[in-house]
C-alpha positions as CSV (number, residue, x, y, z in Angstrom):
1,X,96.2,129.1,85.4
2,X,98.0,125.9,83.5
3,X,101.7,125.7,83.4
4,X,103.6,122.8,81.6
5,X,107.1,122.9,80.7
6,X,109.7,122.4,78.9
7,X,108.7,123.1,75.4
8,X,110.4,124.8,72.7
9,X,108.9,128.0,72.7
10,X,106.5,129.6,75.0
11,X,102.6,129.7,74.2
12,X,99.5,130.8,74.9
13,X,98.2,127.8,76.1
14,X,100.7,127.9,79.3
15,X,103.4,125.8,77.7
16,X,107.0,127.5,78.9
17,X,110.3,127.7,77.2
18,X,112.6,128.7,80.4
19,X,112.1,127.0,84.1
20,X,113.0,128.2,87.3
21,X,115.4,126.4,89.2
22,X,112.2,125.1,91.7
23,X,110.6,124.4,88.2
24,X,113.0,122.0,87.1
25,X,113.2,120.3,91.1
26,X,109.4,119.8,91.0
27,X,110.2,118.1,87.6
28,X,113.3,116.0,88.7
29,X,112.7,114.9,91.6
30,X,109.8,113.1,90.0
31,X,112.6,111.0,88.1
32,X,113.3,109.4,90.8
33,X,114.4,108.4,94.5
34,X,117.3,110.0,96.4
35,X,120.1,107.5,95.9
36,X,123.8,107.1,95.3
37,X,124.4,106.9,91.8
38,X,126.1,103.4,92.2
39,X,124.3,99.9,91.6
40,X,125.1,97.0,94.2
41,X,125.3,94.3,92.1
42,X,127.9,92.5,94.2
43,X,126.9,89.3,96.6
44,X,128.9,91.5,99.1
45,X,131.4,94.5,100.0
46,X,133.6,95.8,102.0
47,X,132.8,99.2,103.9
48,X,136.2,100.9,102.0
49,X,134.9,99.7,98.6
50,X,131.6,101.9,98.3
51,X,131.3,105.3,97.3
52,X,131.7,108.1,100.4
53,X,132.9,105.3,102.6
54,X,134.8,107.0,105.7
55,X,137.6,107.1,107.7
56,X,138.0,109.0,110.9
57,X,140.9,111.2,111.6
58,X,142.7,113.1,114.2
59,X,139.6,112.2,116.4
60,X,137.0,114.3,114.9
61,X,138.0,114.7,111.2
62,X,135.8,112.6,109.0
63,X,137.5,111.7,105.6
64,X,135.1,110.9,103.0
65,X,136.0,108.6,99.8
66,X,134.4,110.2,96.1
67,X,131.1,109.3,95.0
68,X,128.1,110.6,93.0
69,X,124.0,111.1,94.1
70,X,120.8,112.1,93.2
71,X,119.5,114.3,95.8
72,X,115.9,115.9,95.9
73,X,116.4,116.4,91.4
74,X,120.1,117.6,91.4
75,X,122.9,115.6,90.9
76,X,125.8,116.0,93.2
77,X,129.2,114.4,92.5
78,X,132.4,114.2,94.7
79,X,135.8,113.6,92.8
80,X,138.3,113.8,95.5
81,X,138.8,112.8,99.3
82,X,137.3,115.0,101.6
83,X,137.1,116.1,105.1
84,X,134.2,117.2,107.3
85,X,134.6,118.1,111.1
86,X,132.1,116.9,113.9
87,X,131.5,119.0,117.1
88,X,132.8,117.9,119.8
89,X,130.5,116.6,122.9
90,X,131.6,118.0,126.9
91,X,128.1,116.8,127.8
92,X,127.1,113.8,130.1
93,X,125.1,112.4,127.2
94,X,126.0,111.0,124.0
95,X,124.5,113.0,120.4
96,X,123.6,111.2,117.1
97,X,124.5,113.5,114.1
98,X,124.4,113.0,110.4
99,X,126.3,113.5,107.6
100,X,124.0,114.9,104.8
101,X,124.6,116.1,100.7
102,X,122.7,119.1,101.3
103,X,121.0,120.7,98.2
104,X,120.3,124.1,98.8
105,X,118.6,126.3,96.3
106,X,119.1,129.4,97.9
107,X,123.1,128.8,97.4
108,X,122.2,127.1,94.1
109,X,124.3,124.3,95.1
110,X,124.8,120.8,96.8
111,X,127.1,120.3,99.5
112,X,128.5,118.0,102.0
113,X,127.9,119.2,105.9
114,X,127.4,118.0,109.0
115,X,123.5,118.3,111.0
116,X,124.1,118.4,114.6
117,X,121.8,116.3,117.0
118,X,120.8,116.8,120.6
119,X,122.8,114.6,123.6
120,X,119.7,112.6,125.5
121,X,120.6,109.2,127.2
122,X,118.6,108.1,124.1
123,X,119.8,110.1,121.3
124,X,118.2,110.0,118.0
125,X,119.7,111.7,115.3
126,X,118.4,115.0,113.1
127,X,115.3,114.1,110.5
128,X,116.6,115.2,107.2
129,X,115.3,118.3,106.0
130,X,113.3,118.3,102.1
131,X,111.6,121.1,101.8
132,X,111.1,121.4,97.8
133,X,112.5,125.5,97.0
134,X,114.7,125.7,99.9
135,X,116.8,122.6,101.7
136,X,117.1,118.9,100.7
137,X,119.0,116.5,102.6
138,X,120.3,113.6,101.4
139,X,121.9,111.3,104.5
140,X,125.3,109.2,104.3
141,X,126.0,108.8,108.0
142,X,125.1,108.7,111.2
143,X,127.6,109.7,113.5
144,X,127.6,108.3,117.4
145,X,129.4,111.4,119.5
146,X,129.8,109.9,123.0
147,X,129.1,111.7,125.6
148,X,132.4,113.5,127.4
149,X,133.9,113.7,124.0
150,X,134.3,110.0,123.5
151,X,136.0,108.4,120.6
152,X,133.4,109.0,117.7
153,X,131.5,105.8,115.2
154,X,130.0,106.0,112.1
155,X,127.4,104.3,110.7
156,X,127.2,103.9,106.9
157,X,122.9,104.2,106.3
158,X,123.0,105.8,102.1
159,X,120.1,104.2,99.9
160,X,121.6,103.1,96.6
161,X,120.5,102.9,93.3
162,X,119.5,99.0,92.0
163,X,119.4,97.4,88.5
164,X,116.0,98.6,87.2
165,X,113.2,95.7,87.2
166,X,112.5,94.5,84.1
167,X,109.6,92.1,82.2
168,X,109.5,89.2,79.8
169,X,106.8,87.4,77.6
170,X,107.9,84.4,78.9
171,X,110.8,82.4,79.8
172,X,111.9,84.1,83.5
173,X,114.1,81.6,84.7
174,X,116.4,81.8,81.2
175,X,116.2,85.3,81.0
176,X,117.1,85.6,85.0
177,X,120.4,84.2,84.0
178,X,121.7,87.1,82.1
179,X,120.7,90.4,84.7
180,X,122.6,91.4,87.5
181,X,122.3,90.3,91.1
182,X,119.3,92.8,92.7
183,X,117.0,92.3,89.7
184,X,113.1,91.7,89.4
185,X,111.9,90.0,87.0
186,X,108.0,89.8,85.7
187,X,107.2,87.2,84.1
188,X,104.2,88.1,81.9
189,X,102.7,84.9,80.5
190,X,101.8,86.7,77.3
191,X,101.4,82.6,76.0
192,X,99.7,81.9,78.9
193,X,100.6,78.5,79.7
194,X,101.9,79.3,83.0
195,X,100.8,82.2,85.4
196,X,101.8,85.5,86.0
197,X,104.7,86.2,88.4
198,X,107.5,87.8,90.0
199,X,111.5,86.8,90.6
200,X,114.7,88.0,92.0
201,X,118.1,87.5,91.2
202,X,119.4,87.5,94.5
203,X,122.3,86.5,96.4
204,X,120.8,82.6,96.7
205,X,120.1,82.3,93.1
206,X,117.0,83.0,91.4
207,X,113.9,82.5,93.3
208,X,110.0,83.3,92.7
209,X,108.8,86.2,95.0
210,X,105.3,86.1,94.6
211,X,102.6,85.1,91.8
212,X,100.1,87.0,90.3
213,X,96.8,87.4,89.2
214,X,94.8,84.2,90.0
215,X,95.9,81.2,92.3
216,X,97.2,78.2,90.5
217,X,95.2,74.9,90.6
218,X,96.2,71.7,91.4
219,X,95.2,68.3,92.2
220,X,96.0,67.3,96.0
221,X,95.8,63.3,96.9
222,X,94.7,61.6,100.1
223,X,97.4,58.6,100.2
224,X,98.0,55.7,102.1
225,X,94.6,54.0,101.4
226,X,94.0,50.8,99.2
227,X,91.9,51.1,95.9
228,X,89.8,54.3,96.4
229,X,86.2,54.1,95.6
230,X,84.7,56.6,92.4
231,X,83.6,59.5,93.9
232,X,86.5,61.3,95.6
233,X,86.6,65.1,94.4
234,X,90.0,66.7,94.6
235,X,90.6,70.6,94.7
236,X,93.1,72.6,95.3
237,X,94.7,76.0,94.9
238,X,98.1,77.9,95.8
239,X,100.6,80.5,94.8
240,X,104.1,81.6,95.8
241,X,103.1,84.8,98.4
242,X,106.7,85.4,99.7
243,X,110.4,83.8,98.4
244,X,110.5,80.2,99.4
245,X,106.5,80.5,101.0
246,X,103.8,78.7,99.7
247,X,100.0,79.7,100.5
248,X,97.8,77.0,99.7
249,X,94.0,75.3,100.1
250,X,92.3,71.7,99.6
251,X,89.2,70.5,99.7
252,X,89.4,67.0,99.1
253,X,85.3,65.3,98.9
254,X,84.6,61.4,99.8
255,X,81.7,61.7,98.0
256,X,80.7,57.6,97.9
257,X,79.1,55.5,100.3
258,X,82.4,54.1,101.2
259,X,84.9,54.6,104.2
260,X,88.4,54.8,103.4
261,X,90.5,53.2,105.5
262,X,94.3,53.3,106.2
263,X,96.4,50.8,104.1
264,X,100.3,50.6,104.1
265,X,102.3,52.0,106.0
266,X,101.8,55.1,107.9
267,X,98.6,57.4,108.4
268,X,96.0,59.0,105.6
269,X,98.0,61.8,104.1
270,X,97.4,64.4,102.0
271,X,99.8,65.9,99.1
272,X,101.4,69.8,98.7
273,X,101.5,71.7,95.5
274,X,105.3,71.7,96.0
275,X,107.7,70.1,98.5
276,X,107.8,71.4,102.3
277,X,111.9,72.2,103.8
278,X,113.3,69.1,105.3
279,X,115.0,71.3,107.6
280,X,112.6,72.2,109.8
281,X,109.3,70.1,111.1
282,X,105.9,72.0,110.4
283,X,102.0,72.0,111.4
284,X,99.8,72.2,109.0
285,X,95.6,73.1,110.1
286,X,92.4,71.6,108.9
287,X,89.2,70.1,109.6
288,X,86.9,67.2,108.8
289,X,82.9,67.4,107.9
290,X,81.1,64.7,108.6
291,X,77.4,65.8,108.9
292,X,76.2,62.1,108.5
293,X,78.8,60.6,111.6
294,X,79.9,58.0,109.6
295,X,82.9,55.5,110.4
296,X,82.0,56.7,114.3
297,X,83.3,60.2,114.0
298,X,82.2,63.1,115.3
299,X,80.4,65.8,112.4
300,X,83.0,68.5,113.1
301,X,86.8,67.1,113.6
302,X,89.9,69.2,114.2
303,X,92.7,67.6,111.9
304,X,96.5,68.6,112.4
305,X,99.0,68.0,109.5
306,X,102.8,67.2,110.3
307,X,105.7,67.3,108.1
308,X,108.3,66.1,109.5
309,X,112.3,67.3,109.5
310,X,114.2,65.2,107.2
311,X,110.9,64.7,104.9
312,X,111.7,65.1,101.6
313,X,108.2,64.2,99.7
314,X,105.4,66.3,99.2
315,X,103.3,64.2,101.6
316,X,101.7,65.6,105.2
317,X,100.4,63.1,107.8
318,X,97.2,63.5,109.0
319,X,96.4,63.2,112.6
320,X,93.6,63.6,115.3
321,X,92.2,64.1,118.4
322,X,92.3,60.7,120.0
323,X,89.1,58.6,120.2
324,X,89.8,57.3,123.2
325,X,90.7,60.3,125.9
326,X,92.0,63.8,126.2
327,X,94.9,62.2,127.7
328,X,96.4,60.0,124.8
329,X,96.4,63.5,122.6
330,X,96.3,62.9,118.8
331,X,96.3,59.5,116.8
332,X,96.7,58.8,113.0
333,X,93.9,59.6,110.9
334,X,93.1,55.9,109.9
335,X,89.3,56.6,108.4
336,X,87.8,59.1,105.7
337,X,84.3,58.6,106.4
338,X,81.9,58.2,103.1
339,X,80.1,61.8,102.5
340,X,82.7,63.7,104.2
341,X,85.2,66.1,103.2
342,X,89.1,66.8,104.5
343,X,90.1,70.6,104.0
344,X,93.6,71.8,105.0
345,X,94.7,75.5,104.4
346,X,97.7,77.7,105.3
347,X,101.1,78.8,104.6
348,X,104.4,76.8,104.6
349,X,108.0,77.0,104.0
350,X,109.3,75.2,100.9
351,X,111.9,73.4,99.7
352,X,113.2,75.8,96.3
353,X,116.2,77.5,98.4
């Protein structure tokens, strides 16, 4: 039999008029998440400054400040100071219990109460009950009760509600400027000169989370030769997975029948799609082909990339194992043998925060 509801009038087609009160839960709760109906938009708080923040009295009298939340499709809202009272605890172990809005249908209300634990040397505290139709529990607090009635804690553990992500054609960055700390951004492309993404406005500014849709290309460059021969095939992709965390991939080609060999100062290199951290040194991974054991290389070479701390360039060194011994571990890369290739891959830590 079909159902739907609410509609104006009731028909044969199953459409309803009037809903039950477990009608309309199976419909709210759908709108969505338990939550306090208050948006932290703030860089920070203090514990007294949030809705239902507590204060413990005559030792186990729990005051709780006014508030307002959305529990299991009901709204439940708190205008004045209120107390609850926690059990006390004779036992020779300590008890974790909560401090739930508790939406009970058979009442046909929402209350505050307090769910008990069990003492255990390892106490865990009482899973909240949501059961659609009867109880739904909605948890503030968690409440230490130390063993041999001990001085109680509290433990302030409410989801909140956040500004509501939002999307734009283009143009994140500007648009970033005007939302509220805690907001995603999408940033479409819908001119698609760019690439599809996502950002937060965050505490540490705005800041790409992660792209999406297909890597970006770009051109990496093997530096710190003289006048490179025609021939040399650069590819490379990456994207933003994580805030401040490139993933990336290059497969540069020496496709001529000429070695290139070290000029200047410092060791072949390779360049990043966007600047490593200077605060930190980091390895990068790769590997040579050289099928044809040109320039006196082996065909298969393990290559490690170093960035160093204080390195402020998009440049990685390129080094490997040493020619000579085992014992003199890893040398500048001074050759890129002629029909070979130099591939890198990995993840890093950037340089945008």
């Amino acid at each position: 039999m079909e159902k739907s509801y609410p509609f104006s009038a009731k028909n044969e087609h199953g459409g309803q008029e009037a809903i039950s009160q477990l009608d309309w839960q199976d419909m709210a709760k759908m709108w969505g998440g338990d939550r306090i109906d208050y948006q932290l938009v703030n860089n920070s708080y203090s514990a007294t400054s949030l809705p239902f923040s507590t204060r413990v009295v005559n030792g186990r009298t729990v005051e709780l400040a006014p508030g307002a939340a959305w529990v299991g499709g009901f709204y439940y809202k708190l205008d004045a100071i209120t107390t609850v009272e926690v059990e006390a605890n004779p036992t020779e172990n300590p008890r974790r219990d909560t401090i739930v809005i508790r939406v009970d249908l058979a009442k046909g209300s929402a209350n505050l109460a307090v769910v008990k634990g069990q003492p255990s040397k390892a106490p865990i505290p009482p899973r909240p009950q949501r059961v659609a139709g009867q109880r739904w529990e909605l948890v503030l607090h968690e409440v230490l009760v130390p063993a041999k009635d001990g001085a109680i804690t509290l433990t302030h553990c409410a989801p909140y509600n956040m500004p509501t992500s939002i999307s734009t054609p283009w143009n994140a960055t500007q648009t970033a400027h005007h939302q509220q700390a805690g907001t995603f951004l999408y940033d479409l492309d819908s001119n698609n000169n760019d690439t599809q993404f996502e950002a937060f406005k965050g505490r540490d500014g705005y800041m790409v989370t992660r792209h999406l849709g297909k890597p970006r290309a770009y051109t990496p460059r093997i530096v710190n030769t003289g006048k490179l021969p025609s021939g040399v095939l650069y590819r490379g992709i990456w994207r933003w997975i994580a805030p401040n965390t490139v993933s990336y991939a290059i497969d540069v080609q020496n496709t001529s029948n000429t070695d290139i060999k070290q000029s200047g100062s410092g060791p072949l290199s390779f360049t990043l799609p966007v600047n490593p951290t200077s605060d930190i040194g980091q390895a990068f991974t790769g590997y040579m082909l050289n099928s044809g054991y040109h320039a006196d290389l082996p065909n298969f070479i393990s290559l490690t990339g170093m960035s160093w701390i204080g390195n402020k360039t998009n440049v990685v060194k390129i080094l490997y194992p040493s020619e000579n011994t085992t014992r003199e571990g890893l040398d500048y890369l001074l050759k890129f043998p002629r029909k070979s290739s130099i591939i890198f891959s990995g993840t890093y830590e950037a340089n945008s925060l």
